[in-house]
Structure formats: C-alpha cells, structure tokens
PAZAZA-194881 format. One line per 2 residues: their letters; for each residue x, y, z of C-alpha. Coordinates in steps of 0.2 Angstrom, whole numbers, plus 5000, padded with zeros to 4 digits. Layout:
<rs>
A) X Y Z; ...
</rs>
This chain:
<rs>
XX) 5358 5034 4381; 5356 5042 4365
XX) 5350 5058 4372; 5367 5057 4383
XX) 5378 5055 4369; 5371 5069 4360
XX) 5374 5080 4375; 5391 5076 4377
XX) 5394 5079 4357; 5388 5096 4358
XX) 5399 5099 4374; 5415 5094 4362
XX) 5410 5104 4349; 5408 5119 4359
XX) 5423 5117 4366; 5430 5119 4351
XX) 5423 5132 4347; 5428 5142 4360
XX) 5446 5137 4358; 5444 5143 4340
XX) 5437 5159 4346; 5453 5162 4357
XX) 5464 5158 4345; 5457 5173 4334
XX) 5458 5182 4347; 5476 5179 4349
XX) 5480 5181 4330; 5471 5200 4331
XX) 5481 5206 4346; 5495 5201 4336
XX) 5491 5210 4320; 5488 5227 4330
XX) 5506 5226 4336; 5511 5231 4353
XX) 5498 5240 4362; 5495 5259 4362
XX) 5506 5267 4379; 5494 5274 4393
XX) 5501 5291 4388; 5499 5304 4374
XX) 5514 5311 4366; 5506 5321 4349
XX) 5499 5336 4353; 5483 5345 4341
XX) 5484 5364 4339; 5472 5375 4331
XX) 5473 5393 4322; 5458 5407 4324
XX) 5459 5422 4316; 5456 5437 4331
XX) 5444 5446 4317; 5430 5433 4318
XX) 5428 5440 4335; 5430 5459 4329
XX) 5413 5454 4318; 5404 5453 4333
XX) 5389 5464 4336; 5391 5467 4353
XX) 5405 5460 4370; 5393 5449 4376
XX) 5391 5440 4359; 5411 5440 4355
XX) 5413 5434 4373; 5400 5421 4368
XX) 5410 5414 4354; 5426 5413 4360
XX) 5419 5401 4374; 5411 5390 4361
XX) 5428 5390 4353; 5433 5386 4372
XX) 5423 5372 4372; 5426 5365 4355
XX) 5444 5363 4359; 5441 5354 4377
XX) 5428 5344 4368; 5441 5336 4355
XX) 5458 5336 4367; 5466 5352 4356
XX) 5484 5355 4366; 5484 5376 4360
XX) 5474 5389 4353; 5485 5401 4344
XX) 5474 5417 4342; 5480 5425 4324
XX) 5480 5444 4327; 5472 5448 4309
XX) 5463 5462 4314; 5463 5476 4302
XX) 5470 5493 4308; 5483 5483 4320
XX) 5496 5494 4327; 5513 5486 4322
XX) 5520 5478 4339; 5503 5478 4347
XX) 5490 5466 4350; 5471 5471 4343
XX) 5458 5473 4355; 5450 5458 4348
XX) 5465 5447 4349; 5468 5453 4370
XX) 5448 5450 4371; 5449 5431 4362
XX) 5464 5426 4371; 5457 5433 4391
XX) 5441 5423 4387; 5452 5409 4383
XX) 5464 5409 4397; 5447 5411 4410
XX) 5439 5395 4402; 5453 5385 4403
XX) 5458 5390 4420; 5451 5377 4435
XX) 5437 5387 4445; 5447 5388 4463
XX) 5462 5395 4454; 5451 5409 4446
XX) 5451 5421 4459; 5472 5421 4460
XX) 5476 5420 4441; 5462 5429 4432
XX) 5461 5450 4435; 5447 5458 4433
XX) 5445 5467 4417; 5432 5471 4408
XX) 5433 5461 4394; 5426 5447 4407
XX) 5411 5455 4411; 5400 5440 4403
XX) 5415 5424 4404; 5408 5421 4421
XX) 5391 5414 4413; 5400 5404 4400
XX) 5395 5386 4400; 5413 5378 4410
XX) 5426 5366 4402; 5424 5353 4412
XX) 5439 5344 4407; 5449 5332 4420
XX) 5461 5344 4427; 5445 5356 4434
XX) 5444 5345 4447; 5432 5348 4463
XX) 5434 5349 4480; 5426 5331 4483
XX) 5435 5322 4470; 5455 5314 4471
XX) 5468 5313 4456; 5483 5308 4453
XX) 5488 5326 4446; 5481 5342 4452
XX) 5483 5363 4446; 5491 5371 4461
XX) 5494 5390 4464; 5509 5396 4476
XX) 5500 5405 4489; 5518 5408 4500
XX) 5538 5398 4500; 5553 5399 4511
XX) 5569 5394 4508; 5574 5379 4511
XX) 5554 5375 4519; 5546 5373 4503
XX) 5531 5380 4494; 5512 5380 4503
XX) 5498 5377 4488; 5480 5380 4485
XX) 5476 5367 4476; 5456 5370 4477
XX) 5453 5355 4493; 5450 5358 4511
XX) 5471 5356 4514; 5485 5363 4508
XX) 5497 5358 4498; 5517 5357 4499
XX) 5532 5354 4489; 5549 5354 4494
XX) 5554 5366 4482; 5552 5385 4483
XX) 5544 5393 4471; 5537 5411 4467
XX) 5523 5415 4475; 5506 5418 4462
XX) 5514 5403 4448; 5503 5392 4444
XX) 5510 5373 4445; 5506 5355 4439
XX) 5505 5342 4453; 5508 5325 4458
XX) 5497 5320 4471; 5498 5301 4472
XX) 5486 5288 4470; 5479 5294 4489
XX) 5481 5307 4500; 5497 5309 4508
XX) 5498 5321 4525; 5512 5327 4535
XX) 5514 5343 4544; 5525 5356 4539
XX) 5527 5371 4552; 5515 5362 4561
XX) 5500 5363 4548; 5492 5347 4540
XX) 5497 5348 4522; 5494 5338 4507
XX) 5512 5331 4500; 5515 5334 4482
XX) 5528 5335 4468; 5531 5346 4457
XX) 5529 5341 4437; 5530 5349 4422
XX) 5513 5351 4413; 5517 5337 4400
XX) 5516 5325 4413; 5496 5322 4414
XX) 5495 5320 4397; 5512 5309 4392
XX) 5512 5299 4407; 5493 5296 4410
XX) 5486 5300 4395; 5473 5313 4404
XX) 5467 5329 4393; 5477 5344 4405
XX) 5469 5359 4397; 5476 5370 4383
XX) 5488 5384 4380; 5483 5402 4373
XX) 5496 5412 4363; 5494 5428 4352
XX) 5502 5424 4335; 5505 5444 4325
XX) 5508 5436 4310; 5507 5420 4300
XX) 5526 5417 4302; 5523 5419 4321
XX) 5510 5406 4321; 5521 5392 4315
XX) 5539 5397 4321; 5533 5401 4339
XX) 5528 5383 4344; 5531 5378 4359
XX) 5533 5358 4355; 5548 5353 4355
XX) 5554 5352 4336; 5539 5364 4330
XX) 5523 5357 4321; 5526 5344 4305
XX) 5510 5346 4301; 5501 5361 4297
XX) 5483 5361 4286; 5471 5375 4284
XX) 5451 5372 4282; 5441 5381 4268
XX) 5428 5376 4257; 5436 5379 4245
XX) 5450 5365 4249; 5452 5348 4244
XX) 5438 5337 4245; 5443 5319 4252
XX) 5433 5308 4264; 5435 5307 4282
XX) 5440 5286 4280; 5452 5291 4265
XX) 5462 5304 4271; 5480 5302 4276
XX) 5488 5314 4290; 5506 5303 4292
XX) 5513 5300 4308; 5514 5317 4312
XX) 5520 5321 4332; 5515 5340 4331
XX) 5497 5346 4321; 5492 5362 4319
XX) 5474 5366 4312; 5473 5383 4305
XX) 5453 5391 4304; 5452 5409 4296
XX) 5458 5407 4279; 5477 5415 4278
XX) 5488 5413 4262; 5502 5400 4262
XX) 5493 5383 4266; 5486 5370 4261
XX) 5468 5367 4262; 5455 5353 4267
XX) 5436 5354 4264; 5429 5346 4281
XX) 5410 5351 4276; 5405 5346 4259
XX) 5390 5352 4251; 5385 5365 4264
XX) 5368 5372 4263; 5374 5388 4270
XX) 5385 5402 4260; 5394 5402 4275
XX) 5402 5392 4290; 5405 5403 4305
XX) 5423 5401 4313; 5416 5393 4330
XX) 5405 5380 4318; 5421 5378 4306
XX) 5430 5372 4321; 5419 5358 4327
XX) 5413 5353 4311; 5432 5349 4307
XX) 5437 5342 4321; 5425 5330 4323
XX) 5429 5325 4304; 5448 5324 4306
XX) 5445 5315 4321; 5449 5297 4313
XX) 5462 5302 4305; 5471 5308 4318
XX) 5469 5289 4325; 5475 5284 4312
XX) 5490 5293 4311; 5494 5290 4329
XX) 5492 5272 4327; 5505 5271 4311
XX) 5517 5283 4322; 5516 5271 4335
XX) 5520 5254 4324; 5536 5264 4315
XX) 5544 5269 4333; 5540 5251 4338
XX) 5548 5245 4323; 5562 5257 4325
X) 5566 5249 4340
</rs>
C-alpha cells in the first residue's frame, strides 16, 4: 500500500513538472517575438580588390584563388562579389586583365553544370576553372534530384507558343511567355513534376520568377552575382539592391578590435564587406593576434565571414522585431 501511494506521488509530481516545463516553453516563444519568415530579405556583399589575383605567379594559381574565393562566398550565403578593378597600369574605361580573369572564374563557378556549355564561352582564361572544386550550392541541382525552383536556359520561343527550356532533366521545360533565346531564367517548378505537351512534346510546366524569388520566398541560397567595380564610387553606387547598401565595412588588421559576441551591425537590409584595403572606410579587425605578417585575400575572406557571422544574426533578428513592431 505504501509502495502504491508512493507511486502515484511521483506520478503527480511529474506531472507537474512537465506542465512547468511547457509553460517555459510558452514564456520563451513569446520573448523571441514572432517567428523568423521562411524567406531571406538581407542580402551579404563582398569587395575584392582584382590586384590580389594580378600577384599570382602563374594562371593556374590565379585561377586557383578565385575559386577559393568562389567558394568562400557559397559557403557563407554572400548575394555579390564586386570584383574592384585596382590593378595598376588600368587603362581609363577598361577593365584589367586581372579583373576580366577574376570575374570569368567567378561567373563559371557560380553557373549550374548543365547550363555551362550554353552560357560559358571558351576562353582562355578557363583553361584550369574546369578542375576547380564545384559550388555545390542548392540551385546546382542534378538531373536526379526535384526543386521547387530550378535555373533554366532558352533553348528556342515563338510567339504566342511560349519558350522550351534546358533546365539540366531528361524534359524540357516551358513557359508561356516568349523569351530570347540563350537568357538564362529562374524557375518555378512546383512542389512535383507537372507535364503537358506543347507542339506535341512532353514538357515540364513552369513559371517564370525573378531571381529574388528562391531566396525571399523560400529562403534557399540562389548563387551570387559577379560585377566589375572601376572604382570605389562604383563599388558602392552601382548596387543593384533596391535602395543601395546601408552598411558598408572594410577588413584590415589594422581596424578596430571588438569581439565577434560584442559587435553591433544594426538592422541593416543591404551589407557590403569590402577585402583589399581602399581608402574611405571604416575598418574591423576579424583576426586578432595573427601569427602571420600577412593574411592573403582568399583567407581574409573566410576568416571574416565566419567571424561576422553572428552578428549578422543578430542584426537580422533586431530588423525583424522593428518591422514587426512597425506594424
């Protein structure tokens, strides 16, 4: 008897404790505020200076580095890589031939493989890009996997037909819409395939998006954009986010020294991250105490990223609470 009554103590009181536990619970989904959209509206830029591929020895080393930049930015979810033409001896309304070099190895990195052949010329600055470690970031998808949003090229359009896709599967595309043939396009594809046949071929049905959509809707990393900056004016006038970057910092180890938990971005909607050292900005040491005399451009970038990373959280999440409380 006494054993029973024991037993059915312990049953109460760990009853209560879980309806303690749930009550927690309850109070911290509260104090978070309203939870975080599916989507991503900020975008992350980064800055490198062309002359940190001019340094190279040799093409295949060059080509080298700018994949590991490549990588770096697919790695951390960076929306555009503004390649700063700072290479001495420029011609004034040209681009270097370490800026052309940097931005083709770039634009072949970020390119999904089966659209390769259709975008990417040959040239010989890609004489080594093809041995270059891939991306592999959710918009290179392969021909055995489905997602809601897929990279497309026009392969041929009619009017009043529509357009016929490669979109890198055993089908077809199609889109209602004509559109020049050789564009590249961002698609929605649907949760699952959906057929029908058009001039009587099976073709995958699809709509046409713009680029955003992946990463604002669904919250997918969709891959970066390259541009060729002449100047540092360029850099920061030429963006092409709506209402231009509200926050720009440049990296140096000569910059400010704050730890990673301490450091403050604001709610910004825009970032740009600027590697190479031009006058103007201002600066955050990422690497403190560096055992090196120097930090090459590729290393510079991870090491940075990976310390502003939090931050960035942060600042996302203290946006998110003044738009909810805007409203």
């Amino acid at each position: 008897m006494k054993e029973g009554k024991r037993s059915k103590r312990d049953k109460g009181t760990k009853g209560d404790r879980d309806t303690q536990k749930k009550k927690q619970r309850s109070e911290a989904v509260q104090q978070q505020g309203p939870a975080a959209p599916a989507g991503r509206s900020y975008t992350v830029s980064i800055a490198v200076a062309a002359s940190c591929i001019e340094n190279a020895q040799n093409l295949e080393l060059a080509t080298l580095l700018a994949g590991q930049v490549a990588r770096a930015a697919a790695i951390f979810n960076v929306d555009e890589v503004v390649v700063l033409d700072d290479a001495p001896g420029k011609q004034e309304g040209r681009v270097s031939a370490a800026a052309a070099l940097f931005a083709r190895v770039l634009q072949f990195m970020e390119t999904p493989q089966y659209l390769k052949k259709a975008l990417i010329p040959m040239h010989p600055d890609l004489k080594y890009a093809g041995v270059l470690p891939p991306l592999d970031a959710p918009h290179h998808l392969r021909s055995t996997e489905w997602g809601p949003y897929r990279e497309g090229v026009v392969l041929r359009a009619a009017s009043g037909r529509g357009s016929w896709l490669d979109v890198g599967l055993d089908r077809h595309a199609h889109v209602p819409q004509a559109v020049k043939q050789g564009v590249r396009v961002t698609l929605a594809m649907g949760e699952q395939p959906s057929t029908a046949e058009v001039d009587g071929q099976q073709v995958l049905q699809a709509q046409l998006v713009p680029a955003t959509d992946p990463r604002e809707k669904a919250g997918l990393y969709w891959g970066y954009i390259t541009r060729i900056a002449p100047s540092l004016t360029a850099m920061v006038e030429q963006c092409p986010f709506p209402g231009g970057y509200d926050l720009v910092v440049g990296t140096s180890e000569r910059g400010e020294r704050m730890p990673a938990c301490q450091l403050d971005l604001g709610a910004f909607r825009h970032a740009l991250l600027v590697f190479g050292g031009p006058q103007g900005l201002e600066y955050l040491n990422t690497c403190f105490d560096q055992g090196s005399r120097t930090i090459r451009s590729e290393e510079a970038i991870l090491i940075s990223l990976a310390f502003l990373q939090p931050a960035i959280g942060a600042a996302q999440r203290q946006r998110l609470q003044q738009d909810g409380a805007a409203q």
